[in-house]
Structure formats: C-alpha cells, structure tokens
N, CA, C and O atoms as a GROMACS GRO file, in nm:
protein
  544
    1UNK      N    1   0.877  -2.112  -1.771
    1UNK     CA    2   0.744  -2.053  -1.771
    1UNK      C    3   0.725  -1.961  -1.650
    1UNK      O    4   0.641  -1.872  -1.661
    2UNK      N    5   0.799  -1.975  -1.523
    2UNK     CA    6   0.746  -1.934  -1.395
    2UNK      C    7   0.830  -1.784  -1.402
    2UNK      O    8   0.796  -1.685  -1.338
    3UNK      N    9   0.970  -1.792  -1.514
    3UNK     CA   10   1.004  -1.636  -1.537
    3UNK      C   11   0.919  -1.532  -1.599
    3UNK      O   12   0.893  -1.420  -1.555
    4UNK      N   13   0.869  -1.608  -1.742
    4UNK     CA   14   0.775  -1.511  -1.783
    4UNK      C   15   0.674  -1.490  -1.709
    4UNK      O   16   0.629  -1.381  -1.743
    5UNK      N   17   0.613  -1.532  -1.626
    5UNK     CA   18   0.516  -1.510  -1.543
    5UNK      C   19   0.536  -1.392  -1.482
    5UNK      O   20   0.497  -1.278  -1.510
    6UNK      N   21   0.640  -1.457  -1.346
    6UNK     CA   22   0.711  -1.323  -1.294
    6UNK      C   23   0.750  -1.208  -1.359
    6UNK      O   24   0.771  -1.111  -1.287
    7UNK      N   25   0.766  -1.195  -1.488
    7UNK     CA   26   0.811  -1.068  -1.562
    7UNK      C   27   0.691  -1.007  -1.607
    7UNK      O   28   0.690  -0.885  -1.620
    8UNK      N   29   0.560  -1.096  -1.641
    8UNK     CA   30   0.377  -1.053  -1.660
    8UNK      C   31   0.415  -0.984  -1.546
    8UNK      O   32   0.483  -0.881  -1.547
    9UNK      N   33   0.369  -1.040  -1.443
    9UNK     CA   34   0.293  -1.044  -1.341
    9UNK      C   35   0.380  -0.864  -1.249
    9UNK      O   36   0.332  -0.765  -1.195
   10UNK      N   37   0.536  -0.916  -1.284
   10UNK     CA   38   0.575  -0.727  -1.234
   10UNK      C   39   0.560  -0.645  -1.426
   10UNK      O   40   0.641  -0.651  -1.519
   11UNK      N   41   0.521  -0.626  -1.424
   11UNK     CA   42   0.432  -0.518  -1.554
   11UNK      C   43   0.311  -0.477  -1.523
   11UNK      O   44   0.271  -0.365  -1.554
   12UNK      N   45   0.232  -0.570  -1.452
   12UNK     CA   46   0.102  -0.540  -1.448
   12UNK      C   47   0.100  -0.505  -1.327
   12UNK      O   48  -0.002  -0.445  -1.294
   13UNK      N   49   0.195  -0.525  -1.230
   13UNK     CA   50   0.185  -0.443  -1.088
   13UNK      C   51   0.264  -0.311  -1.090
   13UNK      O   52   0.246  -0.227  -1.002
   14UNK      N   53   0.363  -0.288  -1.204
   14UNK     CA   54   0.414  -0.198  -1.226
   14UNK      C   55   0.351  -0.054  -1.273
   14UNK      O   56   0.384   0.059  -1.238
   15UNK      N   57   0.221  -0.107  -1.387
   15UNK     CA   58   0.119  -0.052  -1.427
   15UNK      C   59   0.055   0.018  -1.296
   15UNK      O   60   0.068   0.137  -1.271
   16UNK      N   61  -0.002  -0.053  -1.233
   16UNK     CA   62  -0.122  -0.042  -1.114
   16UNK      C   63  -0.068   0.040  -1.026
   16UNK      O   64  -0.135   0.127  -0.969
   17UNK      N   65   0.093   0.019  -0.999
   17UNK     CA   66   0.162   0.049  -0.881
   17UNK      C   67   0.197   0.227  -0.904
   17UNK      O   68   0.199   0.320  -0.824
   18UNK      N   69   0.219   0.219  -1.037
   18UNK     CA   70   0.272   0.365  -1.089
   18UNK      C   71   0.158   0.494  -1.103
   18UNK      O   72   0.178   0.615  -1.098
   19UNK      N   73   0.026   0.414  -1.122
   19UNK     CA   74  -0.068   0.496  -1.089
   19UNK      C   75  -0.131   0.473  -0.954
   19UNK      O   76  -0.253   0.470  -0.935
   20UNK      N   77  -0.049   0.457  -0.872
   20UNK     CA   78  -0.039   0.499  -0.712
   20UNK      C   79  -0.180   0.415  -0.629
   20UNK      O   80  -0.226   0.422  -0.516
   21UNK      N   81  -0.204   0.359  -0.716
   21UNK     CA   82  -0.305   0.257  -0.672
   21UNK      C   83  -0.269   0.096  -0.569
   21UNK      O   84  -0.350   0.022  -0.514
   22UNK      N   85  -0.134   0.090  -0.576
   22UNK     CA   86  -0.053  -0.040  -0.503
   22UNK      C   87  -0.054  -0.116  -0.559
   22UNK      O   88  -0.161  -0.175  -0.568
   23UNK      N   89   0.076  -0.174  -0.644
   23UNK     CA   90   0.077  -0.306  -0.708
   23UNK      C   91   0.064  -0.403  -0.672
   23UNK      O   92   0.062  -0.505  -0.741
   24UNK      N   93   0.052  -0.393  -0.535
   24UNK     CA   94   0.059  -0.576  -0.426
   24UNK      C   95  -0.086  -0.564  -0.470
   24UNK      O   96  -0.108  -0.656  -0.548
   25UNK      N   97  -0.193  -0.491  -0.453
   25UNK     CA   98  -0.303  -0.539  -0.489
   25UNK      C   99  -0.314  -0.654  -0.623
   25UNK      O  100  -0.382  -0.756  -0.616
   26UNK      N  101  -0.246  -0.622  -0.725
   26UNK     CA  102  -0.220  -0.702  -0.825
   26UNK      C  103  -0.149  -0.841  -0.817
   26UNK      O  104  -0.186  -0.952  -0.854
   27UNK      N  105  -0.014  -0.792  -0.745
   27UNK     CA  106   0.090  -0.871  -0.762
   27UNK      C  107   0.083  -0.989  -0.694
   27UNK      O  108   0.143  -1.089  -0.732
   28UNK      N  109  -0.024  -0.983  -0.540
   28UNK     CA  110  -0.036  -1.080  -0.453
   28UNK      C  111  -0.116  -1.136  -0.492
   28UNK      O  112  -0.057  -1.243  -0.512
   29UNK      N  113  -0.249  -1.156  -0.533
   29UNK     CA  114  -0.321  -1.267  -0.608
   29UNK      C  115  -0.259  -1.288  -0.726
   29UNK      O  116  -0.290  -1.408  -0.726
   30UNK      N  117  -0.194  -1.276  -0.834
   30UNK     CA  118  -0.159  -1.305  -0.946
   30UNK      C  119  -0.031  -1.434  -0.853
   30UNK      O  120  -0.041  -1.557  -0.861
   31UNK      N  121   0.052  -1.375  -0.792
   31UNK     CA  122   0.168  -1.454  -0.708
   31UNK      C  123   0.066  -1.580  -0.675
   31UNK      O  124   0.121  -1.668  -0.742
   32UNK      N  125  -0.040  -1.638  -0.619
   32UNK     CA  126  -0.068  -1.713  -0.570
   32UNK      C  127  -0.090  -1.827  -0.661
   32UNK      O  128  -0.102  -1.935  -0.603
   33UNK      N  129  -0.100  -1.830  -0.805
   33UNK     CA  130  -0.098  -1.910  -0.925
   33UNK      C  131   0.041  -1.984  -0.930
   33UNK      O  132   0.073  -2.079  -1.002
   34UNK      N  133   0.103  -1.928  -0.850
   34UNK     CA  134   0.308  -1.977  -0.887
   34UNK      C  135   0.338  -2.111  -0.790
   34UNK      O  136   0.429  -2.189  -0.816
   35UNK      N  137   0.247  -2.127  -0.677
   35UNK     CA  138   0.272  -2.226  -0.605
   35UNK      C  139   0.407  -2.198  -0.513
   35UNK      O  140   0.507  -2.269  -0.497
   36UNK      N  141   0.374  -2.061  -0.454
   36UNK     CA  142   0.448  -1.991  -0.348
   36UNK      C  143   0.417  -2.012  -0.233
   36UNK      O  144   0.334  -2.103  -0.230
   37UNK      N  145   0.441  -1.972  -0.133
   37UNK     CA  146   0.400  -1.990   0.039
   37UNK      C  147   0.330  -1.821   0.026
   37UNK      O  148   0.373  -1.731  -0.046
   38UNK      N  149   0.246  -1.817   0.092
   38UNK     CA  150   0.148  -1.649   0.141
   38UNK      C  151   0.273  -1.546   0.166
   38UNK      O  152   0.273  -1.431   0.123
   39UNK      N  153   0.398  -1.615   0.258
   39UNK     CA  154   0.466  -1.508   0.340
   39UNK      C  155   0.570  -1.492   0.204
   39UNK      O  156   0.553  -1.380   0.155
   40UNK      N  157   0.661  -1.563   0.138
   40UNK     CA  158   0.739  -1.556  -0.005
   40UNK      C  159   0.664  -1.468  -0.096
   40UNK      O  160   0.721  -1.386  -0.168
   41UNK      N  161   0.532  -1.486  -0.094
   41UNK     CA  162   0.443  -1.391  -0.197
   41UNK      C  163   0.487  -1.236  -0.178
   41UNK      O  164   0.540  -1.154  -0.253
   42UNK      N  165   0.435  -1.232  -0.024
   42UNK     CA  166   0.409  -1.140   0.045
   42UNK      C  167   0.570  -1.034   0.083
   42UNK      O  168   0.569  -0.913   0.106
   43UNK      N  169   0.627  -1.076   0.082
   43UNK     CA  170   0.787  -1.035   0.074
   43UNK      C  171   0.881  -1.010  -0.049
   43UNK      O  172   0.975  -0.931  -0.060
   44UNK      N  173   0.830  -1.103  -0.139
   44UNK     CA  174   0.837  -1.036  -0.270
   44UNK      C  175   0.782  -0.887  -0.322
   44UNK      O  176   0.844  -0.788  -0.361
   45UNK      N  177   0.638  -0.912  -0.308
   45UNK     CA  178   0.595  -0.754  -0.310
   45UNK      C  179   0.657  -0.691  -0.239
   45UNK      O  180   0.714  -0.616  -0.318
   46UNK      N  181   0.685  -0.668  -0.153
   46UNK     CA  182   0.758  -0.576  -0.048
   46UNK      C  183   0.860  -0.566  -0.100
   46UNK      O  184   0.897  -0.449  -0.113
   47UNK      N  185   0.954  -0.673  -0.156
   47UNK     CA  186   1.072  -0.589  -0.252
   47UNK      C  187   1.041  -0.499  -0.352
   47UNK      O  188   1.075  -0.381  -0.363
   48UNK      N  189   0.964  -0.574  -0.432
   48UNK     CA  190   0.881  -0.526  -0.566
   48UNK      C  191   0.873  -0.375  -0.523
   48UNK      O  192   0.924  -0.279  -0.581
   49UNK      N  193   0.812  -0.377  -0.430
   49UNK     CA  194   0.726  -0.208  -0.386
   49UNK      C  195   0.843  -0.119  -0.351
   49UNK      O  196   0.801  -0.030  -0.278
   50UNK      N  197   0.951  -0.108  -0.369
   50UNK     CA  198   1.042  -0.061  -0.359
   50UNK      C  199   1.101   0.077  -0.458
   50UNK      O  200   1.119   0.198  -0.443
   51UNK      N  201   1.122  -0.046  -0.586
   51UNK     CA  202   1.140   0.010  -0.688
   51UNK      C  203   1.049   0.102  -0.772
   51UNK      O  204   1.056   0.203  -0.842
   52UNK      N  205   0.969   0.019  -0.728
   52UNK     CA  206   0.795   0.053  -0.820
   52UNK      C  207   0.727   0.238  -0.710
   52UNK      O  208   0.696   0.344  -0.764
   53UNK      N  209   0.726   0.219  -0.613
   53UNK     CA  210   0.742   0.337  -0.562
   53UNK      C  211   0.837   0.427  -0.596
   53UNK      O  212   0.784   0.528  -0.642
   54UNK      N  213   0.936   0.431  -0.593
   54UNK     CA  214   1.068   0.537  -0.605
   54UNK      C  215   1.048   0.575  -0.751
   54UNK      O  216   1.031   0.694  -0.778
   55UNK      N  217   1.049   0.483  -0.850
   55UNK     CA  218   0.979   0.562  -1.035
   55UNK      C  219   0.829   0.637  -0.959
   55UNK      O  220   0.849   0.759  -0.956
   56UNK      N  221   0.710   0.608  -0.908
   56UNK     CA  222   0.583   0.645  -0.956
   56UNK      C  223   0.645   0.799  -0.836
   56UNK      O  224   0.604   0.915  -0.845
   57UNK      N  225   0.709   0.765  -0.773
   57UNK     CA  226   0.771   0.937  -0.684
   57UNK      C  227   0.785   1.044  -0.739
   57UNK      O  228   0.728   1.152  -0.720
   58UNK      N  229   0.917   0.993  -0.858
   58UNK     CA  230   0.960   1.110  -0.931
   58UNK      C  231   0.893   1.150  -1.015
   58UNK      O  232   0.899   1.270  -1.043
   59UNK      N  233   0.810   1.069  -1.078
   59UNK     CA  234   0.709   1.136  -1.143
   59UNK      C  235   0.608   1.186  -1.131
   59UNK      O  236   0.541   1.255  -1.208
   60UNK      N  237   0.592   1.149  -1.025
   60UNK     CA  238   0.420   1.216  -0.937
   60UNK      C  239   0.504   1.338  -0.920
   60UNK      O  240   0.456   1.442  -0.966
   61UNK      N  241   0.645   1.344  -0.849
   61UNK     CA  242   0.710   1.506  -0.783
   61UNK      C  243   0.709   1.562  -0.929
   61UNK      O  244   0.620   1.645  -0.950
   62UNK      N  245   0.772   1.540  -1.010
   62UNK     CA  246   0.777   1.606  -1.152
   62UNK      C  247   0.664   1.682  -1.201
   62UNK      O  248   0.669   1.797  -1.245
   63UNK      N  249   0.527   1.584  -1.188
   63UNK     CA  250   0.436   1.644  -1.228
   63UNK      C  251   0.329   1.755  -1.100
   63UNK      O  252   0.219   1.812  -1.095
   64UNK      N  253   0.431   1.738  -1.028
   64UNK     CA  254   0.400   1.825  -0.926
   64UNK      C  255   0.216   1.776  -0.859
   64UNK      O  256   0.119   1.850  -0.879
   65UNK      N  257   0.210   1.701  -0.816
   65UNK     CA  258   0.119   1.592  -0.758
   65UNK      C  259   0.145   1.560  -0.619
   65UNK      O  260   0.080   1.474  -0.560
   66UNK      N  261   0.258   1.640  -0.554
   66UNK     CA  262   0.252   1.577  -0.449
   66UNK      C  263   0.211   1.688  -0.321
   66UNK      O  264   0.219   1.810  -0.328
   67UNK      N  265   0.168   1.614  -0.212
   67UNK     CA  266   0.079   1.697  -0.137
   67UNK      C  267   0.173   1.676   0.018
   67UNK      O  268   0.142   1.597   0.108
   68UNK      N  269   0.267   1.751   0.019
   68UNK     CA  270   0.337   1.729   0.143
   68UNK      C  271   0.309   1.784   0.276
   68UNK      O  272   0.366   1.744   0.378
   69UNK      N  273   0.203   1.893   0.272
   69UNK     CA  274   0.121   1.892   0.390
   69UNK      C  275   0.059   1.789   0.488
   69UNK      O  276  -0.036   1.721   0.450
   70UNK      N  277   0.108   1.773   0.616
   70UNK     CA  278   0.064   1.707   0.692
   70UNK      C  279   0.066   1.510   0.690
   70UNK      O  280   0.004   1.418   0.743
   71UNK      N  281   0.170   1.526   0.600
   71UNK     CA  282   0.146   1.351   0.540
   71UNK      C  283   0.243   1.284   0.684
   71UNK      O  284   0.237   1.162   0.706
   72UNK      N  285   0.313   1.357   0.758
   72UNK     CA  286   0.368   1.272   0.901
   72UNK      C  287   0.271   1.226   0.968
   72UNK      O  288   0.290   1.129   1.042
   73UNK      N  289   0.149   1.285   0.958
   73UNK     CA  290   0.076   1.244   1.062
   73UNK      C  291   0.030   1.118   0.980
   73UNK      O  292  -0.047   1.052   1.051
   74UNK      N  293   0.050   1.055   0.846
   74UNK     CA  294  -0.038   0.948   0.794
   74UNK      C  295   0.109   0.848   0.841
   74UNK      O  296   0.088   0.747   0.907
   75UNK      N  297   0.236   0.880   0.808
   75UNK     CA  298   0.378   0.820   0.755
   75UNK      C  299   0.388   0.738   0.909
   75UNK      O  300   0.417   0.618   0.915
   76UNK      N  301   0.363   0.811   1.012
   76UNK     CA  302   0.418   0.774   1.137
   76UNK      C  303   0.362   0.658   1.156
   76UNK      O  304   0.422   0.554   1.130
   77UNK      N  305   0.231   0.661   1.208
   77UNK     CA  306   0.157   0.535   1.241
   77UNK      C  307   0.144   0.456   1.140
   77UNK      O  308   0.095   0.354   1.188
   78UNK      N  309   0.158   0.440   1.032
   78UNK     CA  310   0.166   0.364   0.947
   78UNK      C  311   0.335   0.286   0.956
   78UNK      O  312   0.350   0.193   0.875
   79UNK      N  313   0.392   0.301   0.998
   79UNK     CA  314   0.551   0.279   1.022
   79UNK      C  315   0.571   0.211   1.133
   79UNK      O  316   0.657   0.123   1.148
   80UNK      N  317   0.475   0.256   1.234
   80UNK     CA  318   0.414   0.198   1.365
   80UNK      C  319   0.367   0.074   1.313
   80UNK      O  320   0.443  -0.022   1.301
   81UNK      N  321   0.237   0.069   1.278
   81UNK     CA  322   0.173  -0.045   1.242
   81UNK      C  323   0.257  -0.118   1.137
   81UNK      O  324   0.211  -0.232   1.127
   82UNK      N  325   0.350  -0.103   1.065
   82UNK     CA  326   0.367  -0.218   0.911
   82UNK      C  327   0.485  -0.277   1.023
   82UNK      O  328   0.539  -0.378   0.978
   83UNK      N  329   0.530  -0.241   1.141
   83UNK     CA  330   0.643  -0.329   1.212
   83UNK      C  331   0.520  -0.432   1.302
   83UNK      O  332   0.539  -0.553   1.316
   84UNK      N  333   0.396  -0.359   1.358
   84UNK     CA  334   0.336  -0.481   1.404
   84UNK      C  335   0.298  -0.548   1.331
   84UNK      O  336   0.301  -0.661   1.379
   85UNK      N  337   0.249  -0.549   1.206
   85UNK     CA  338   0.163  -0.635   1.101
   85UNK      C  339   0.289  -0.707   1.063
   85UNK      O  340   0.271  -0.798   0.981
   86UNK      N  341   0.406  -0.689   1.102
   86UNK     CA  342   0.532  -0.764   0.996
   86UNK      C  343   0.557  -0.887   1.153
   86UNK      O  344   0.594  -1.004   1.140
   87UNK      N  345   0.535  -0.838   1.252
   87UNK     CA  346   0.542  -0.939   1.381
   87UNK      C  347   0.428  -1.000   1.333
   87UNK      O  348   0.466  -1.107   1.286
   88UNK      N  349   0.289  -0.989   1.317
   88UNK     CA  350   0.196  -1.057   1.361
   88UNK      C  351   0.161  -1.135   1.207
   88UNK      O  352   0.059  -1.203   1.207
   89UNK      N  353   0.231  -1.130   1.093
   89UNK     CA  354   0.247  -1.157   0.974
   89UNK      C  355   0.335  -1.310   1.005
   89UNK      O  356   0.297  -1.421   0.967
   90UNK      N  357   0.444  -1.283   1.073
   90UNK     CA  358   0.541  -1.401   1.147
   90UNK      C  359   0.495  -1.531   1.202
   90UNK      O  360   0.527  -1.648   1.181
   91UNK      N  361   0.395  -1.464   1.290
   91UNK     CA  362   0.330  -1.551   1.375
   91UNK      C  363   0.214  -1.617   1.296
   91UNK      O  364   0.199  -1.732   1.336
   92UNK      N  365   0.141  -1.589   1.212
   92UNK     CA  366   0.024  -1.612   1.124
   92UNK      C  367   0.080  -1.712   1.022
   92UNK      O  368   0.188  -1.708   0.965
   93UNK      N  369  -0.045  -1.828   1.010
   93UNK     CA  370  -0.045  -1.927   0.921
   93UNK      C  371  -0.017  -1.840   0.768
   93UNK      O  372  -0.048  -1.722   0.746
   94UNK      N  373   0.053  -1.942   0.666
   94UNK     CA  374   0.013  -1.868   0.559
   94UNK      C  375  -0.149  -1.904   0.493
   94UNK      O  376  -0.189  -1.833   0.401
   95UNK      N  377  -0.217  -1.990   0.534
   95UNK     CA  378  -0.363  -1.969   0.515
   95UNK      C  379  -0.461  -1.877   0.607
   95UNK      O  380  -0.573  -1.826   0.612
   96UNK      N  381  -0.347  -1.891   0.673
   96UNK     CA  382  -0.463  -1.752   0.776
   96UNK      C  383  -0.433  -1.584   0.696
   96UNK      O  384  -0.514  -1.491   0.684
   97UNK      N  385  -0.300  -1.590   0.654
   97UNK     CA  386  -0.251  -1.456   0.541
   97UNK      C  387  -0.341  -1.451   0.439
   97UNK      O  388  -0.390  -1.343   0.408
   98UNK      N  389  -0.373  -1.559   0.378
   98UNK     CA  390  -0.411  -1.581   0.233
   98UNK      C  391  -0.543  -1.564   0.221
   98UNK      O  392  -0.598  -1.548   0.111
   99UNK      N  393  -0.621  -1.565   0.363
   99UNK     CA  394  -0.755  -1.519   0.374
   99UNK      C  395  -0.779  -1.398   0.412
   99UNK      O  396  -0.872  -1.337   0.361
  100UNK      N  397  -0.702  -1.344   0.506
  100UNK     CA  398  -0.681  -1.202   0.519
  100UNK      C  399  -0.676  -1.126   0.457
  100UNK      O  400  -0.744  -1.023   0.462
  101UNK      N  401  -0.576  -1.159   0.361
  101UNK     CA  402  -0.576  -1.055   0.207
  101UNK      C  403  -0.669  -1.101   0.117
  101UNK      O  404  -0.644  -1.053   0.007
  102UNK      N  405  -0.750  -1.162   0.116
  102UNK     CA  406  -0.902  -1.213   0.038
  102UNK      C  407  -0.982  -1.125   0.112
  102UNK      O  408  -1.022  -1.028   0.048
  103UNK      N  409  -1.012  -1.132   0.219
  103UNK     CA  410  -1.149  -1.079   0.310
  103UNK      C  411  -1.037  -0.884   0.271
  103UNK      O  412  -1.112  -0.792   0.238
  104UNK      N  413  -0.915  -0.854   0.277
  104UNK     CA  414  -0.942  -0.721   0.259
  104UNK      C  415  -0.934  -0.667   0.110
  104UNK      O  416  -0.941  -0.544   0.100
  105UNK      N  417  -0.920  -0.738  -0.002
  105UNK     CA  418  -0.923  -0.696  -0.107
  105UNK      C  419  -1.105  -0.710  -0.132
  105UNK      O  420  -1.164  -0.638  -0.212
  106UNK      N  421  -1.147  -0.775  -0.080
  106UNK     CA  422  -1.303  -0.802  -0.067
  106UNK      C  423  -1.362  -0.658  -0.064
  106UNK      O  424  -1.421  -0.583  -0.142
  107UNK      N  425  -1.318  -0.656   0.064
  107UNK     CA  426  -1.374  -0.497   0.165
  107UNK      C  427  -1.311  -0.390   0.085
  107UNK      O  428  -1.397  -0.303   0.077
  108UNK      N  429  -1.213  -0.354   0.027
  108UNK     CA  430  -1.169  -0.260  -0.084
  108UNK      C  431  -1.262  -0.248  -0.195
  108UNK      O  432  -1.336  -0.150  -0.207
  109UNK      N  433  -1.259  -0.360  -0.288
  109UNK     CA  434  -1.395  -0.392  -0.383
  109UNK      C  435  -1.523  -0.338  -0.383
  109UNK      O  436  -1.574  -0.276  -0.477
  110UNK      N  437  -1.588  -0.371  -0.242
  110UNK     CA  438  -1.710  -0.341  -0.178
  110UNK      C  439  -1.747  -0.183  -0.177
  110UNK      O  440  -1.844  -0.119  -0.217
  111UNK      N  441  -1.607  -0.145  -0.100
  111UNK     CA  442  -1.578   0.024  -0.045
  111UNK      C  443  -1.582   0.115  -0.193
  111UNK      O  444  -1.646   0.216  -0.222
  112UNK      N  445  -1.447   0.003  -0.300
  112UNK     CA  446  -1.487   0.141  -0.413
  112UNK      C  447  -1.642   0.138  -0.501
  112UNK      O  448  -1.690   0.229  -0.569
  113UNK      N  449  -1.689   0.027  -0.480
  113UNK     CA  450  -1.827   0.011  -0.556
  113UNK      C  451  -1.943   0.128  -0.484
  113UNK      O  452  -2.032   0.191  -0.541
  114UNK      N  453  -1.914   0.128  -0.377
  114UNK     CA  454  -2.030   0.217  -0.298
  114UNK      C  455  -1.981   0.369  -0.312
  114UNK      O  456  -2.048   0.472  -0.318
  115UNK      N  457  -1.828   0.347  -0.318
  115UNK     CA  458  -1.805   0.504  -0.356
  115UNK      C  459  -1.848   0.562  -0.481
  115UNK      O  460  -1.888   0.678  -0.476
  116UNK      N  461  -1.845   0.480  -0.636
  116UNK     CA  462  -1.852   0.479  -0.728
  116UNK      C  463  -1.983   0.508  -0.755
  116UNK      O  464  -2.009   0.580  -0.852
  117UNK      N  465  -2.076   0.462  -0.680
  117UNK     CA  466  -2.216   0.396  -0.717
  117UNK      C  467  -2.283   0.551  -0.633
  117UNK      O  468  -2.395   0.595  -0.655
  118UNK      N  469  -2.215   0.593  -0.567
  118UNK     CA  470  -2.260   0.775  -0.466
  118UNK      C  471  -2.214   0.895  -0.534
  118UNK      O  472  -2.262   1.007  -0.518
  119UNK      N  473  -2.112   0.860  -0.617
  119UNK     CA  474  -2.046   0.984  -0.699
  119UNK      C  475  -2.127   0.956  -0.847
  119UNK      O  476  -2.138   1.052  -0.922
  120UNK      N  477  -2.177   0.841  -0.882
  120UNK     CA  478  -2.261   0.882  -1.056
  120UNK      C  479  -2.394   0.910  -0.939
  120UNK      O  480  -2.443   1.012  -0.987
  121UNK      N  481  -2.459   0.885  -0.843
  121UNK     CA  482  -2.532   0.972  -0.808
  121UNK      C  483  -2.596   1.105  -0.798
  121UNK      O  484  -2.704   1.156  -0.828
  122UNK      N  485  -2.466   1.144  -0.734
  122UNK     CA  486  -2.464   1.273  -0.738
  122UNK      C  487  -2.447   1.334  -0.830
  122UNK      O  488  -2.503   1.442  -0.810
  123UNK      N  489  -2.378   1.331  -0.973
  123UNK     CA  490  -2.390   1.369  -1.059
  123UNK      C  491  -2.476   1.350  -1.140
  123UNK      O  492  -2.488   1.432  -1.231
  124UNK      N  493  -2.563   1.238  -1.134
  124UNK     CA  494  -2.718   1.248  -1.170
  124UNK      C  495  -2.771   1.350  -1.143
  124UNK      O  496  -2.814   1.428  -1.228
  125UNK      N  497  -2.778   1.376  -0.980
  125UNK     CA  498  -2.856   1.489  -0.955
  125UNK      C  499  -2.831   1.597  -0.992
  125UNK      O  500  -2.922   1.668  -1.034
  126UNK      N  501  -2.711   1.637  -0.989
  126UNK     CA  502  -2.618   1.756  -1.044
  126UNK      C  503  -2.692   1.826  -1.188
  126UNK      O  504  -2.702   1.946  -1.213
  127UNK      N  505  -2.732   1.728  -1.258
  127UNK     CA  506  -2.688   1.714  -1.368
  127UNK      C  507  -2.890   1.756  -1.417
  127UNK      O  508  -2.940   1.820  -1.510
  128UNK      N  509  -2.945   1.689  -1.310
  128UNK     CA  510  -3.114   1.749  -1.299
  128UNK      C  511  -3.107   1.894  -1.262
  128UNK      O  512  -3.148   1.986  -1.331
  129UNK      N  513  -3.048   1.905  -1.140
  129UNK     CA  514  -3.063   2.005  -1.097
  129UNK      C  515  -3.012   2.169  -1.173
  129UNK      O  516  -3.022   2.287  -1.140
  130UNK      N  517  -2.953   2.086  -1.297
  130UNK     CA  518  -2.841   2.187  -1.363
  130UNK      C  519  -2.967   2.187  -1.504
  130UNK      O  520  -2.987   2.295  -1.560
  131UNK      N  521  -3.042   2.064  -1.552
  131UNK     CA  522  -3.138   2.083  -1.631
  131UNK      C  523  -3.286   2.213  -1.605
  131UNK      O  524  -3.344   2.287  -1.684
  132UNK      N  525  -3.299   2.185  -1.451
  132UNK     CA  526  -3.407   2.238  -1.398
  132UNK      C  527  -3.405   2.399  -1.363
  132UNK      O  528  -3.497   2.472  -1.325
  133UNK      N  529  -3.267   2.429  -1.390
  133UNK     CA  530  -3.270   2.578  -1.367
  133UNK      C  531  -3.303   2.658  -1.505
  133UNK      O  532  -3.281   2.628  -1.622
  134UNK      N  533  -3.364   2.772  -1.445
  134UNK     CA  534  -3.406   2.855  -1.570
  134UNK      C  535  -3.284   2.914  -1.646
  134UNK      O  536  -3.190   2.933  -1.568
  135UNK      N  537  -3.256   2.950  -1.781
  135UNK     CA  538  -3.162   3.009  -1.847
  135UNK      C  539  -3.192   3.124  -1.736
  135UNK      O  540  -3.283   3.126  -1.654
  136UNK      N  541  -3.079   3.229  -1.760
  136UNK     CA  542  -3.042   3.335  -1.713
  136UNK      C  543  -3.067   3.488  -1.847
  136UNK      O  544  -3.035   3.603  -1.817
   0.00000   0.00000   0.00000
C-alpha cells in the first residue's frame, strides 16, 4: 500500500511541480500520512525536486517562458540560504520542522488569498470603470 501511495503522492507533486508551483508543497504534507520522520520526508522531496525540475525546465525553455534576466541575483542567496536552512534543518526537532512547514504553508495560503481577493478587485473596478465610460 505505502508504494502506491508513494507513486499517488509523486503524480500529484509532479502535476503541481511541473506547473512551477513546487511539488514539496504537495509532496510534504501528503508524505506525513506514511509515518515518516519530518527530515526523511523532507529529503525525499529534495530528491523528488530534482527530476521534477529538470522535465518542468525543458519545457518551460521550449515554450520559451523563461526569463533569464537578472535571476543570479535571486539563484545566489538562495544557494546561500538552502546550505543554512540544510544546517539549521540538522539541528531542528522533526516536530519543530513539521510546524515550520505548517506555520509556512499557512502564511503562503493567507498571502495567495489576499492576492487573489486584490486582483478580482481590481478588476471589479476595471470593469465599472470600463462600464462608466461614454461610447466614443
């Protein structure tokens, strides 16, 4: 049972992951049903994200989607930080992990709802303001 799972569970991060959205978002709470440790979860994805990146690449480059302007300045410190978060990942309970990634998938949730909830806004207004003009 715990294969088919694992074979669900990378499909549906494969899905998520390929439309460049991050499959660990998926893959790490779904992983926590298996009766894994936080850091095994958490290192799995990180293999996972491997493969699953390198397909959603060539096809993002294919479809010509990719925006290679200035992305060192995102690549660097991020390369910086995933070696401290991988020290301080070490040192951390796996219930102290397992809340961490709760409280930030939380704050993600939160972030796209308010983004979501400002963009049909504005296109409300858009959409008055586009009623309220006189024909031409």
């Amino acid at each position: 049972m715990q294969i088919f799972l694992l074979i669900l569970f990378g499909f549906l991060a494969g899905i998520v992951g390929g439309m460049g959205m991050g499959g660990g978002t998926v893959l790490v709470p779904l992983m926590s049903f298996l009766d894994l440790s936080q850091k095994t979860v958490q290192s799995i994805n990180l293999i996972s994200f491997l493969p699953m990146c390198c397909a959603a690449l060539i096809f993002h480059a294919k479809n010509k989607l990719l925006v290679k302007q200035n992305v060192w300045w995102m690549i660097l410190p991020a390369l910086a930080l995933a070696v401290a978060g991988a020290l301080a990942a070490d040192k951390a309970s796996n219930e102290a992990l397992r809340y961490c990634f709760a409280a930030f998938l939380c704050a993600v949730g939160v972030w796209q709802l308010i983004v979501a909830v400002r963009f049909e806004i504005r296109k409300r207004k858009q959409k008055r303001s586009d009623d309220d003009r006189p024909d031409k």
